[in-house]
BALOBA-1460 file (C-alpha; in Angstrom, 3 decimals):
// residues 357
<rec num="1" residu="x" x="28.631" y="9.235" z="21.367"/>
<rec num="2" residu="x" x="30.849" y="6.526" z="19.464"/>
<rec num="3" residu="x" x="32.271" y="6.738" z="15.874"/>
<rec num="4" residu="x" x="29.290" y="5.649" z="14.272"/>
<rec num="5" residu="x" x="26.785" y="7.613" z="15.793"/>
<rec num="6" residu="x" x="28.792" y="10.985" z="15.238"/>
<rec num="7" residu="x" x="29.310" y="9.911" z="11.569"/>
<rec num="8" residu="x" x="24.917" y="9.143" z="10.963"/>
<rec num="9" residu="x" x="24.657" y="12.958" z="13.040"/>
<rec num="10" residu="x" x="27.064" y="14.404" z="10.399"/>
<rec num="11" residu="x" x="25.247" y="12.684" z="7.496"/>
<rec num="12" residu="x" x="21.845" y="13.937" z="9.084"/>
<rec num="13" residu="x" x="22.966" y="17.732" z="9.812"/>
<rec num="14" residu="x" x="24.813" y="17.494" z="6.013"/>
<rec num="15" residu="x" x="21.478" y="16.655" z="3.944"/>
<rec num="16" residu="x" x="19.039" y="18.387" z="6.351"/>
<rec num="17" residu="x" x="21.005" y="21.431" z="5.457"/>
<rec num="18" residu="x" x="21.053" y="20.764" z="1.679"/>
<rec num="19" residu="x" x="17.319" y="20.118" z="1.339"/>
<rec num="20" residu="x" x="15.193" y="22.467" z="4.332"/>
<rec num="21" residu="x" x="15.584" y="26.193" z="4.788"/>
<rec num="22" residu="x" x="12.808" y="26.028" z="7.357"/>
<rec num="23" residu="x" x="11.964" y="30.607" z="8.266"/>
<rec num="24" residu="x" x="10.360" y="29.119" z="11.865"/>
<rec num="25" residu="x" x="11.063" y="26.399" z="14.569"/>
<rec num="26" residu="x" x="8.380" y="23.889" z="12.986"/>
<rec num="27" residu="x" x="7.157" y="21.806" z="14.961"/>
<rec num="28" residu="x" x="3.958" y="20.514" z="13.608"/>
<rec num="29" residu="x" x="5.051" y="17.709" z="10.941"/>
<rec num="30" residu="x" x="2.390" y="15.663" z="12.243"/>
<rec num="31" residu="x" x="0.028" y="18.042" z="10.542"/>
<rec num="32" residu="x" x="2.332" y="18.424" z="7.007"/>
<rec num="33" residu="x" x="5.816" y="18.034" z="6.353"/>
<rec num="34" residu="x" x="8.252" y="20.283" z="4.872"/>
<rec num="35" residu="x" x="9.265" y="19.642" z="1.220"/>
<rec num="36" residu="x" x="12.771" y="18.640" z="0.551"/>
<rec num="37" residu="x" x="14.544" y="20.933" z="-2.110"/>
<rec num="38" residu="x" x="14.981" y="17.972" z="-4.353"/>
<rec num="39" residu="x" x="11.127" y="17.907" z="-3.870"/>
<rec num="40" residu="x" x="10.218" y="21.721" z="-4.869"/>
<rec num="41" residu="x" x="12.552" y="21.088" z="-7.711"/>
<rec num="42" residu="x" x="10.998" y="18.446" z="-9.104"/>
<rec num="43" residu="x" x="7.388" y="20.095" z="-8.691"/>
<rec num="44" residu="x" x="8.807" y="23.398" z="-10.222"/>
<rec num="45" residu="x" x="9.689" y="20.823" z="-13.467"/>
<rec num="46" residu="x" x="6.534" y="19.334" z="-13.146"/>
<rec num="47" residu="x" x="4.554" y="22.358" z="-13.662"/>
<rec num="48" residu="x" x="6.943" y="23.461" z="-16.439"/>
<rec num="49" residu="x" x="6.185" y="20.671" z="-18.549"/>
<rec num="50" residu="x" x="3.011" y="20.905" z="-18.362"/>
<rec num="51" residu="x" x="3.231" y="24.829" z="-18.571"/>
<rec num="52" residu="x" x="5.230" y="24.106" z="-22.010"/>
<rec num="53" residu="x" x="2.959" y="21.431" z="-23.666"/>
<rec num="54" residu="x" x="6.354" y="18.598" z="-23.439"/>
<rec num="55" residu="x" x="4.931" y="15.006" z="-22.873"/>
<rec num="56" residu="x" x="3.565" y="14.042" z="-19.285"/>
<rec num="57" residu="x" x="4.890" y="10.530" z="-19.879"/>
<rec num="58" residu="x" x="7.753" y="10.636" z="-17.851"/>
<rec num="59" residu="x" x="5.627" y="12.113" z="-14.961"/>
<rec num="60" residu="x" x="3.802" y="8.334" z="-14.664"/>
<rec num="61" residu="x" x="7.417" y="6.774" z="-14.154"/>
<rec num="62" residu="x" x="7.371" y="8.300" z="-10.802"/>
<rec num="63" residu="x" x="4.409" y="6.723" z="-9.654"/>
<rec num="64" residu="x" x="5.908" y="3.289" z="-9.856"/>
<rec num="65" residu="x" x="9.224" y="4.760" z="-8.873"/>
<rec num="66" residu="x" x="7.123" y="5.738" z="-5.246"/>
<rec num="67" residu="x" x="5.245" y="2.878" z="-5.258"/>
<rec num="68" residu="x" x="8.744" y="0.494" z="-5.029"/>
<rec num="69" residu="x" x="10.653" y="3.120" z="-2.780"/>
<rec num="70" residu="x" x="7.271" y="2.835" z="-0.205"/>
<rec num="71" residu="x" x="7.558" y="-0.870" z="-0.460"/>
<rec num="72" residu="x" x="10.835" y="-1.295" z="0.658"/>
<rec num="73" residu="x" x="9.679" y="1.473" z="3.416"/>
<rec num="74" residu="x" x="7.176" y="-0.446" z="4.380"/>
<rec num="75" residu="x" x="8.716" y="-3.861" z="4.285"/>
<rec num="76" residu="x" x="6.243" y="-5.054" z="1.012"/>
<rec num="77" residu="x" x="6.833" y="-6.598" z="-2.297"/>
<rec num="78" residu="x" x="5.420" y="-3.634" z="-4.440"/>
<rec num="79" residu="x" x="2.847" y="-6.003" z="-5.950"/>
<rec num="80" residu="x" x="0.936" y="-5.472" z="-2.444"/>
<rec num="81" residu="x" x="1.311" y="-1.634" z="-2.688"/>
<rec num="82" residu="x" x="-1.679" y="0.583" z="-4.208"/>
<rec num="83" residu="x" x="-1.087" y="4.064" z="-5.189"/>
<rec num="84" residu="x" x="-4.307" y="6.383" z="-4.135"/>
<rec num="85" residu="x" x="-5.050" y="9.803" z="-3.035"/>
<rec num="86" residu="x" x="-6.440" y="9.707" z="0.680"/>
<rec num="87" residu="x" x="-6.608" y="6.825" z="3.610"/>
<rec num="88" residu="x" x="-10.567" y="7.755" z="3.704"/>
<rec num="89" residu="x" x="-10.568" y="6.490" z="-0.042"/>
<rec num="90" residu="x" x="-8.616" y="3.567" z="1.235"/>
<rec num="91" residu="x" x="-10.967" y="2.777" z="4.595"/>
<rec num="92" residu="x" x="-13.958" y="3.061" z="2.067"/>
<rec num="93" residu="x" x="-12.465" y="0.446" z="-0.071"/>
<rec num="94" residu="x" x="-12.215" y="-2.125" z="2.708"/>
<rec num="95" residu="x" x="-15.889" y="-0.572" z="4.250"/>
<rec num="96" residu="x" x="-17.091" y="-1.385" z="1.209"/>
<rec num="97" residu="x" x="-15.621" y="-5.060" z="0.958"/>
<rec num="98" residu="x" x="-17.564" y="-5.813" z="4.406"/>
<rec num="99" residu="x" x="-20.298" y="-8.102" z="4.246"/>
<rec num="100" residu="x" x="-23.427" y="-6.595" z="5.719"/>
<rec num="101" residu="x" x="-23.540" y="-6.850" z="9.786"/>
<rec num="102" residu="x" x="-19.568" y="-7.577" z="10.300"/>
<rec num="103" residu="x" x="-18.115" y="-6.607" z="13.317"/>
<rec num="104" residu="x" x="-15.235" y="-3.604" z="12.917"/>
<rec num="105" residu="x" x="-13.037" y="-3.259" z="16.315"/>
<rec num="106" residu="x" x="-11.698" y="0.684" z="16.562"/>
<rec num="107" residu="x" x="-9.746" y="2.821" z="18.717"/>
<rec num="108" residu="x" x="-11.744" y="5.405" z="20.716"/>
<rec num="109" residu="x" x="-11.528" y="8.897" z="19.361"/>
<rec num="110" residu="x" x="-9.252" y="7.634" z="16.618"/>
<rec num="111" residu="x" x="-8.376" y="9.975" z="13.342"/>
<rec num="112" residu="x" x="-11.502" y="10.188" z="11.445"/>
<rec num="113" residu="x" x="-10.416" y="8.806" z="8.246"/>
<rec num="114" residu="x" x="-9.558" y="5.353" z="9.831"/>
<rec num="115" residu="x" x="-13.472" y="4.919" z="11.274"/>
<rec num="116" residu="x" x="-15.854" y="7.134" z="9.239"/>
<rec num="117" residu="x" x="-16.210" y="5.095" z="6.048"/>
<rec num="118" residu="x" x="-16.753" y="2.231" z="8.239"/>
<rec num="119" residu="x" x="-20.100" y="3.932" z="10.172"/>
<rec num="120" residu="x" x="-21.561" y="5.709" z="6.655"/>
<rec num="121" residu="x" x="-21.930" y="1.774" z="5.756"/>
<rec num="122" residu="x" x="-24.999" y="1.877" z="7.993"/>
<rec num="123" residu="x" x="-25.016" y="-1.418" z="8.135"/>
<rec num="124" residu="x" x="-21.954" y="-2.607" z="9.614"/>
<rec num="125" residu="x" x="-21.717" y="-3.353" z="14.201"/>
<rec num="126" residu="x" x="-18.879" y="-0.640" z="14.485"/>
<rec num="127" residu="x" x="-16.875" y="-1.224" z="17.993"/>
<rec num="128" residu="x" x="-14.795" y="1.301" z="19.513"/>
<rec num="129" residu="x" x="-12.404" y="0.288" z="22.538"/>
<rec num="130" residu="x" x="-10.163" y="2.726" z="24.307"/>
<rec num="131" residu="x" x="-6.043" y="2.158" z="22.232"/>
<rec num="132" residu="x" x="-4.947" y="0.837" z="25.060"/>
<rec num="133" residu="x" x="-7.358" y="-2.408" z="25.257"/>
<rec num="134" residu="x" x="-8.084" y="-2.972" z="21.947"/>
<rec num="135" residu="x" x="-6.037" y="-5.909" z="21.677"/>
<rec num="136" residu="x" x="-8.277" y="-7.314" z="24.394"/>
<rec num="137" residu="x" x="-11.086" y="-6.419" z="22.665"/>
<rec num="138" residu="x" x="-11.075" y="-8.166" z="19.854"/>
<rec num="139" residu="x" x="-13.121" y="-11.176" z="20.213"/>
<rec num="140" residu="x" x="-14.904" y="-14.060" z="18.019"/>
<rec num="141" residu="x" x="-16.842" y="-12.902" z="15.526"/>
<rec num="142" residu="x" x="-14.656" y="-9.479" z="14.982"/>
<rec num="143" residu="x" x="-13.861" y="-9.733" z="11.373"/>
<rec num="144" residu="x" x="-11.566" y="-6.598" z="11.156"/>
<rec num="145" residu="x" x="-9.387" y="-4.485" z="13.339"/>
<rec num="146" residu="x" x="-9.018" y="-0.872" z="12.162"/>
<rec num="147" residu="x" x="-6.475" y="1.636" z="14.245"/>
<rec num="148" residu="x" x="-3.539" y="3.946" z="13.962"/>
<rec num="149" residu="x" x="-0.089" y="2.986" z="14.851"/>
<rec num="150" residu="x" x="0.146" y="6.419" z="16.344"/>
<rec num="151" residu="x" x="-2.615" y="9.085" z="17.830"/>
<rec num="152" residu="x" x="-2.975" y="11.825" z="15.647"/>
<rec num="153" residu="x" x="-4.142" y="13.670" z="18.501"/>
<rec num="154" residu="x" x="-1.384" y="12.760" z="20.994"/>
<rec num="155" residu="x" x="1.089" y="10.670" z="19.651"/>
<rec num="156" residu="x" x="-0.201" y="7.344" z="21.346"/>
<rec num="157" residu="x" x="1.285" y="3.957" z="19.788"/>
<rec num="158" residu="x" x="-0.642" y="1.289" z="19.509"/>
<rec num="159" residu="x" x="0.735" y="-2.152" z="21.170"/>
<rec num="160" residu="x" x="0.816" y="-3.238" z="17.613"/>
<rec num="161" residu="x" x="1.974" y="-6.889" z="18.331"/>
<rec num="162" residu="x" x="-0.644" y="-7.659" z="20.737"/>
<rec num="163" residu="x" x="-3.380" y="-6.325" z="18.121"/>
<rec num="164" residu="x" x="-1.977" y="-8.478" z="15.416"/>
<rec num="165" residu="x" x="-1.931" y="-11.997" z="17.595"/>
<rec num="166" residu="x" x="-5.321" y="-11.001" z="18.979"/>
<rec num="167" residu="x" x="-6.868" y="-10.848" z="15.306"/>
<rec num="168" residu="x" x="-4.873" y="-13.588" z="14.657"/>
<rec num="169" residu="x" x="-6.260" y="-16.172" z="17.760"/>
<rec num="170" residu="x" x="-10.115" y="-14.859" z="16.523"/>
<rec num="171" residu="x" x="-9.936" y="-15.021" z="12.613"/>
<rec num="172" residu="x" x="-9.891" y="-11.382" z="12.469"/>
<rec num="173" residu="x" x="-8.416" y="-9.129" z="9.484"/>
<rec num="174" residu="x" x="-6.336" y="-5.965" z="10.332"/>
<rec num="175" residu="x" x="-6.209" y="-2.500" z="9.219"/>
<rec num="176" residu="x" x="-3.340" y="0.195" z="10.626"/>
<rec num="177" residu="x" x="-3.082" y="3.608" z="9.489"/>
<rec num="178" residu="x" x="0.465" y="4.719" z="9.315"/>
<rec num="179" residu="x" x="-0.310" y="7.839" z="8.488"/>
<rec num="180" residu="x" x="1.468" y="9.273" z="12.086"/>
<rec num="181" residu="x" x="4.430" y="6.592" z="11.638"/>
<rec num="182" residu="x" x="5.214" y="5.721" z="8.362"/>
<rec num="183" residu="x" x="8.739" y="8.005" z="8.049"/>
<rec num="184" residu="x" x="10.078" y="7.841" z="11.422"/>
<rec num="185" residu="x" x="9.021" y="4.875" z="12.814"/>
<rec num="186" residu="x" x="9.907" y="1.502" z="11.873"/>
<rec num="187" residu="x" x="7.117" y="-0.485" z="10.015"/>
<rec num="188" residu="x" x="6.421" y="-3.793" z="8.583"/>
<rec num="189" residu="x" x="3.052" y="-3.752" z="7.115"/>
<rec num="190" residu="x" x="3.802" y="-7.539" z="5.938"/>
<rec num="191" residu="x" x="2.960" y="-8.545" z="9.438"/>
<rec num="192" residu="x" x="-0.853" y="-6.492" z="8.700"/>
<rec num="193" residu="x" x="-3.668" y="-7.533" z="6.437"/>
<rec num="194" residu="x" x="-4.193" y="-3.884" z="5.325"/>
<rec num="195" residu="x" x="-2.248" y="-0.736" z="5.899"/>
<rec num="196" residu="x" x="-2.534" y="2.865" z="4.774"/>
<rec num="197" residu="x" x="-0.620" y="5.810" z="4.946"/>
<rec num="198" residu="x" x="-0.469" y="9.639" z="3.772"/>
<rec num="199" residu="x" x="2.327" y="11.408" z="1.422"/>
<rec num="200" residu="x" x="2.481" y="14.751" z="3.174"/>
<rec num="201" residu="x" x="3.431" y="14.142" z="6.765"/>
<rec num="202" residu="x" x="6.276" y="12.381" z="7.574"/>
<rec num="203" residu="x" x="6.988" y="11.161" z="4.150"/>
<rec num="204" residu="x" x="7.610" y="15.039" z="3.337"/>
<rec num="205" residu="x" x="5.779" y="14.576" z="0.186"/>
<rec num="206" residu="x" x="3.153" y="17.044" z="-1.470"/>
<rec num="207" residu="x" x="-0.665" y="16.615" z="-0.712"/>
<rec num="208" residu="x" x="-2.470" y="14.101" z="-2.986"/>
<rec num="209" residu="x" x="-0.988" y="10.989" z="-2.356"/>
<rec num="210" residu="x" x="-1.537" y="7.763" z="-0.304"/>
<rec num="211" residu="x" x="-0.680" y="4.373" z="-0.035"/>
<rec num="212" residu="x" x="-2.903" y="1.214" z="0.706"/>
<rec num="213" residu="x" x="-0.852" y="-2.343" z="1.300"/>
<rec num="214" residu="x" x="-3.255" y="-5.150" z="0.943"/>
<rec num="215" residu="x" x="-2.356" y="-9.442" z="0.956"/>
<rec num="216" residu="x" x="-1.048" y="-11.189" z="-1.787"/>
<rec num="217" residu="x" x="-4.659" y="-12.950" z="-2.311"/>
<rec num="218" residu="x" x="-5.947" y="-8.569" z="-1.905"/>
<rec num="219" residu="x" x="-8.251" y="-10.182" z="1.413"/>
<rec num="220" residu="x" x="-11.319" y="-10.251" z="-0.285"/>
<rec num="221" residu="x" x="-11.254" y="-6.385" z="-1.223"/>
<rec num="222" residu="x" x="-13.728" y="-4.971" z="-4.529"/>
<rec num="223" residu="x" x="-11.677" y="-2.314" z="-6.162"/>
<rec num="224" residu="x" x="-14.777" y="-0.231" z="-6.050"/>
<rec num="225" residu="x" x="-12.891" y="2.974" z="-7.406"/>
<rec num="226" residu="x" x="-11.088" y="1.005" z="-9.932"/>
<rec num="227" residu="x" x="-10.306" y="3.238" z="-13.134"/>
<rec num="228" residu="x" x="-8.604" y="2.788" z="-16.426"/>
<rec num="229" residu="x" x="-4.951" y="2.960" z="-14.301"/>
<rec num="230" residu="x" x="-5.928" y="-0.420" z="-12.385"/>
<rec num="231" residu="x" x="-6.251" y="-2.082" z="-15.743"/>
<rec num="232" residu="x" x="-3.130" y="-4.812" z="-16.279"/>
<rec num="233" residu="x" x="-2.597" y="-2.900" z="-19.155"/>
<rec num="234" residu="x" x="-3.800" y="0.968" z="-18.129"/>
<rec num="235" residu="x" x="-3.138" y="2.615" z="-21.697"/>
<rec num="236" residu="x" x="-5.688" y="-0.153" z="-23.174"/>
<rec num="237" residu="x" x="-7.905" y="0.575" z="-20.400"/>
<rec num="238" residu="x" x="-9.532" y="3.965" z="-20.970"/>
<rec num="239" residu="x" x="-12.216" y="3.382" z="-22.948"/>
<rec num="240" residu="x" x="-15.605" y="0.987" z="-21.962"/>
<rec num="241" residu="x" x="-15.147" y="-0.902" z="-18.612"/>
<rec num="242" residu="x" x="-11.933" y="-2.600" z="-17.637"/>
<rec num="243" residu="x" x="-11.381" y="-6.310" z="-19.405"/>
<rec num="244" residu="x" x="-8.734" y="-7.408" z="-17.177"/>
<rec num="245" residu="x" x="-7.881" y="-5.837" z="-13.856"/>
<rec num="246" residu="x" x="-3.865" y="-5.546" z="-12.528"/>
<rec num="247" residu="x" x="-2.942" y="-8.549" z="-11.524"/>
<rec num="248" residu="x" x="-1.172" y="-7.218" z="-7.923"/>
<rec num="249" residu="x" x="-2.387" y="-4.282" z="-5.586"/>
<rec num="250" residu="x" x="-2.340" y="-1.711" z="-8.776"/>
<rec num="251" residu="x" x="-5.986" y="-2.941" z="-9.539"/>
<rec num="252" residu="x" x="-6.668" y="-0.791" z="-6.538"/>
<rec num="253" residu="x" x="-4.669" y="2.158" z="-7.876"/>
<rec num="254" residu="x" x="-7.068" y="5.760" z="-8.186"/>
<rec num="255" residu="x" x="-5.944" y="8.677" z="-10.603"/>
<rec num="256" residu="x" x="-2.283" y="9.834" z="-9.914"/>
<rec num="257" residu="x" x="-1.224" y="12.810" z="-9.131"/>
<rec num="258" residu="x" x="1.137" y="13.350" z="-11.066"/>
<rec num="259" residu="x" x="2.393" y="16.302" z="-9.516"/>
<rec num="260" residu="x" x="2.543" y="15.003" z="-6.297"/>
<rec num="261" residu="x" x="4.571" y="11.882" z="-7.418"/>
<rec num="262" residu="x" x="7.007" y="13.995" z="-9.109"/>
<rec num="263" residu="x" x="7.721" y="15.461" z="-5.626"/>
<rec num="264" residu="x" x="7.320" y="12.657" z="-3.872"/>
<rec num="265" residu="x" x="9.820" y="10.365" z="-5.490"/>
<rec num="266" residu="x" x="12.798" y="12.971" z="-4.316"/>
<rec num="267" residu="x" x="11.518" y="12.511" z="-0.563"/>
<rec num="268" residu="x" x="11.217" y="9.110" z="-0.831"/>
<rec num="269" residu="x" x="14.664" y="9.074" z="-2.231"/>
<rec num="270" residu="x" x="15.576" y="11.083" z="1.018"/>
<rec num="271" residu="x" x="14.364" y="9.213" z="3.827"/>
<rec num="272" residu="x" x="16.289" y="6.423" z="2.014"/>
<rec num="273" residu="x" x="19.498" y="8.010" z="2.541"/>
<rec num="274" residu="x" x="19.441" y="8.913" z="5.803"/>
<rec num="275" residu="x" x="17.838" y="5.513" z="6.974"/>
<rec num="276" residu="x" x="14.270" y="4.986" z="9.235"/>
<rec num="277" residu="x" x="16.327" y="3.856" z="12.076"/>
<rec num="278" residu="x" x="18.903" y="7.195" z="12.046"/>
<rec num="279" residu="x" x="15.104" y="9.361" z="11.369"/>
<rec num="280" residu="x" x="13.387" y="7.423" z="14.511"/>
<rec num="281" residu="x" x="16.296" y="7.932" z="17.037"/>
<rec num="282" residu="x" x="16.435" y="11.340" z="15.902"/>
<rec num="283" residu="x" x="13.228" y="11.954" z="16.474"/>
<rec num="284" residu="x" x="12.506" y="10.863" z="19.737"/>
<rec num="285" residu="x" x="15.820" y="12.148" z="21.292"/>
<rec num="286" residu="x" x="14.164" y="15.602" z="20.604"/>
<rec num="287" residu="x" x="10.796" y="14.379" z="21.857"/>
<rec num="288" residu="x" x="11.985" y="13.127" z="25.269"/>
<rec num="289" residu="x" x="13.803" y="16.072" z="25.466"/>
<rec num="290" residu="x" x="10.588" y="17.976" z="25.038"/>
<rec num="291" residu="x" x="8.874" y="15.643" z="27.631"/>
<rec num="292" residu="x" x="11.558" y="15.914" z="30.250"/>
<rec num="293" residu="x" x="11.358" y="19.646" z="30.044"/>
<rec num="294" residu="x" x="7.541" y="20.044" z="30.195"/>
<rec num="295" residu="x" x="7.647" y="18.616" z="33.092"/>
<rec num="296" residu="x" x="10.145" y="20.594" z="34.490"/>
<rec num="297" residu="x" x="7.969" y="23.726" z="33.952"/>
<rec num="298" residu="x" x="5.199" y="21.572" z="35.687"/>
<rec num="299" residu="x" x="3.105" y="20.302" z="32.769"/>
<rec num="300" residu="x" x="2.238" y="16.864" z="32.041"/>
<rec num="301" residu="x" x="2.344" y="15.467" z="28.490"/>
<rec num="302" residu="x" x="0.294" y="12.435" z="27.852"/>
<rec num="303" residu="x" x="2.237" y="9.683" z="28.001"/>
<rec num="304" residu="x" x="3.321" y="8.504" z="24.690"/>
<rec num="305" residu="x" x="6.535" y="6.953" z="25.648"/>
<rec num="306" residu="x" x="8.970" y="6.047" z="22.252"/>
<rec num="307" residu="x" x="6.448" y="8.466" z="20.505"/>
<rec num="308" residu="x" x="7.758" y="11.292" z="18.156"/>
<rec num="309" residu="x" x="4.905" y="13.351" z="18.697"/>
<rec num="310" residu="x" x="4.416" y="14.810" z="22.243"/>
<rec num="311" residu="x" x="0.736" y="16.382" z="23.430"/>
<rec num="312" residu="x" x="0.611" y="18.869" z="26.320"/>
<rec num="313" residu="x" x="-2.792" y="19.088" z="27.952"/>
<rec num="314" residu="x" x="-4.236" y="22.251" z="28.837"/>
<rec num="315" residu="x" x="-1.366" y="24.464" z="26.551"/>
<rec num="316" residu="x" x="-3.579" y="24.132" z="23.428"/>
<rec num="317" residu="x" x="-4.457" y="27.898" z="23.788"/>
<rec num="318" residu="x" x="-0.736" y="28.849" z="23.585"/>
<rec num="319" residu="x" x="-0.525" y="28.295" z="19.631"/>
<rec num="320" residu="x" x="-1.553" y="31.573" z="17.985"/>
<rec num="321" residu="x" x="0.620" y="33.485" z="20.049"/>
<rec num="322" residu="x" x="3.906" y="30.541" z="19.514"/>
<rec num="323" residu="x" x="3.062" y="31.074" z="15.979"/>
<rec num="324" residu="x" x="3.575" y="34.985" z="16.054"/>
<rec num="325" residu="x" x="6.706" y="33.912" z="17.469"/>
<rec num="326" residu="x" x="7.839" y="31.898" z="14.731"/>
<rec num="327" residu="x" x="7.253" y="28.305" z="16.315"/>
<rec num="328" residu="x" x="4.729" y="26.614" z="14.758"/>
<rec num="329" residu="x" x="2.551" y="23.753" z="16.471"/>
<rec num="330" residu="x" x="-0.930" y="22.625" z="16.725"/>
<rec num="331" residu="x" x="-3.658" y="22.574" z="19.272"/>
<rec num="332" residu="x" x="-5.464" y="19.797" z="18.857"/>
<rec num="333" residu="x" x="-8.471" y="19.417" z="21.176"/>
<rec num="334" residu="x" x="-7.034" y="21.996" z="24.129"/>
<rec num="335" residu="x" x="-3.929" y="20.318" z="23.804"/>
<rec num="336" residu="x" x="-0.431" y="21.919" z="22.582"/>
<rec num="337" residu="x" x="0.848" y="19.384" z="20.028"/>
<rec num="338" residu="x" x="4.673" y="19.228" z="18.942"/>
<rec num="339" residu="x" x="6.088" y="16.858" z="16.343"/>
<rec num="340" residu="x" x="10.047" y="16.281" z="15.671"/>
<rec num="341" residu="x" x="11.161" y="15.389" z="12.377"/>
<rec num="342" residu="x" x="15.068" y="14.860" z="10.910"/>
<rec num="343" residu="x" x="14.875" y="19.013" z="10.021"/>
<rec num="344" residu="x" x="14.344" y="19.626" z="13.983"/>
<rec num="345" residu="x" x="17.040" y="20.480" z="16.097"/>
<rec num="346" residu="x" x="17.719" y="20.880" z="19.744"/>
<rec num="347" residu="x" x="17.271" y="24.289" z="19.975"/>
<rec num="348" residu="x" x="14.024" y="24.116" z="18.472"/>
<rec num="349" residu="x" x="13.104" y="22.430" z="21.615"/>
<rec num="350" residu="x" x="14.172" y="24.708" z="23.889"/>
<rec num="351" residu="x" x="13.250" y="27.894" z="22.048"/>
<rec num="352" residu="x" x="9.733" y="26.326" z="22.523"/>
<rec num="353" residu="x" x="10.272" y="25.566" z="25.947"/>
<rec num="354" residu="x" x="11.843" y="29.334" z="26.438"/>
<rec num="355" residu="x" x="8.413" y="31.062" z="25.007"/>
<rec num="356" residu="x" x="6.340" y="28.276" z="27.004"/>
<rec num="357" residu="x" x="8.084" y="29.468" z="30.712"/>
């Protein structure tokens, strides 16, 4: 390990103990992240202001405060960055947007909020293709691509690159979900038509938040659930329908949280400090790890190489008891699921390893 590297593992192991005081190995961030301190803080002031009748104003700061700390994130101007509450809201959006009888490419078996809002349409020719063809897939007359950059259920990525120049050589639009990524993988949602992600995984934010990037020219998309906050001016905006919508992704904006914002700005703030690219290695050092030593006790997890998240087949059944034992997981369709985050160590890995032998 050179200079550099030992100094980014001091800086890691220095905030991680500052901000998590984590009672069990968890292991199951792809399911909901732990809140920060700085987080829990800032929802404990929250609640106290509202508990104490002071002014919510400052509260809606936050929201644009997120909104510019998820840009730079995701590699956006935060004119292209909506603030919502859920990526179904978000699919239903573009669903909506879809002329009658347009073709909608998806991954097989793919989370549910990605693909339902597209088949409730009714009338839309809804494609599913197994992740790793869906790039070949795509053909003429596909008008949108819609999959996750990483499995929920297994921690799969999607060949991103290929999907994008696919879309690209047919005139199709495309949708990813970084719900799985955005946090400890790398992203550039500049390079997408649409993307959409959740605050409460690996963003380590509070339930109630999401984030939709859409095109400068918003690709054609009817801000169906538009409300007095996508108004260019929102305080002017409450009262009869909307007489001028935002002029950037904002018109897409639903009801904040405010809560949630408050919390979510401080872990935001986090992931900043530490860096995506210190988070990711991080991440998937413990992962392989994980991997290598599955395999040593004769299991086989699906392979997911570069993933963060790491599926066991068959070892599903094992999570009430590894939760008795303090290590939390999930089992996710018979299979044991694990997910490493910056507030996982080594020995989490191995204490899991230790109870599965």
């Amino acid at each position: 390990m050179d200079t550099t590297e030992m100094g980014t593992t001091e800086k890691l192991d220095s905030l991680v103990r500052a901000e998590f005081s984590p009672k069990t190995s968890y292991l199951n961030t792809a399911s909901t992240g732990l809140l920060p301190a700085r987080a829990v803080a800032a929802l404990h002031e929250a609640a106290l202001m509202r508990a104490e009748g002071r002014p919510l104003l400052p509260l809606y700061e936050n929201v644009e405060i997120c909104r510019a700390a998820y840009a730079r994130l995701a590699g956006v101007p935060a004119t292209r960055v909506a603030a919502g509450a859920s990526v179904a809201a978000h699919t239903g959006v573009l669903a909506h947007s879809l002329p009658a009888g347009a073709e909608v490419l998806t991954a097989e078996d793919d989370f549910t909020s990605v693909l339902n809002p597209f088949h409730v349409r009714g009338d839309l020719k809804v494609r599913t293709a197994p992740l790793e063809r869906i790039a070949e897939s795509v053909r003429p007359g596909t008008a949108l691509v819609a999959v996750s950059a990483a499995q929920s259920a297994d921690g799969r990525l999607a060949d991103l690159t290929a999907v994008r120049e696919a879309a690209r050589e047919h005139g199709a639009r495309t949708y990813v979900d970084f719900s799985q990524a955005a946090g400890w993988l790398p992203v550039d949602a500049a390079q997408y038509d649409f993307t959409a992600t959740v605050s409460f995984k690996w963003l380590l934010g509070p339930h109630g938040a999401a984030f939709l990037t859409v095109p400068e020219d918003f690709g054609g998309l009817v801000p169906l659930l538009a409300g007095w906050v996508a108004g260019e001016a929102p305080w002017d905006s409450c009262y009869g329908p909307v007489a001028e919508l935002a002029h950037s992704a904002r018109r897409f904006d639903l009801t904040h949280a405010l809560f949630t914002y408050a919390g979510l700005r401080g872990s935001l703030e986090l992931l900043e400090e530490i860096g995506v690219s210190a988070l990711h290695g991080h991440a998937v050092r413990l992962a392989d790890r994980f991997r290598a030593g599955a395999v040593t006790l004769g299991h086989e997890p699906v392979p997911a190489p570069g993933s963060a998240i790491v599926s066991v087949p068959g070892l599903g059944s094992r999570q009430p008891e590894l939760s008795r034992a303090g290590i939390e997981v999930s089992d996710r369709a018979g299979n044991l699921r694990a997910a490493f985050h910056l507030y996982n160590t080594e020995t989490d890995v191995d204490r899991l390893l230790n109870a599965l032998a």
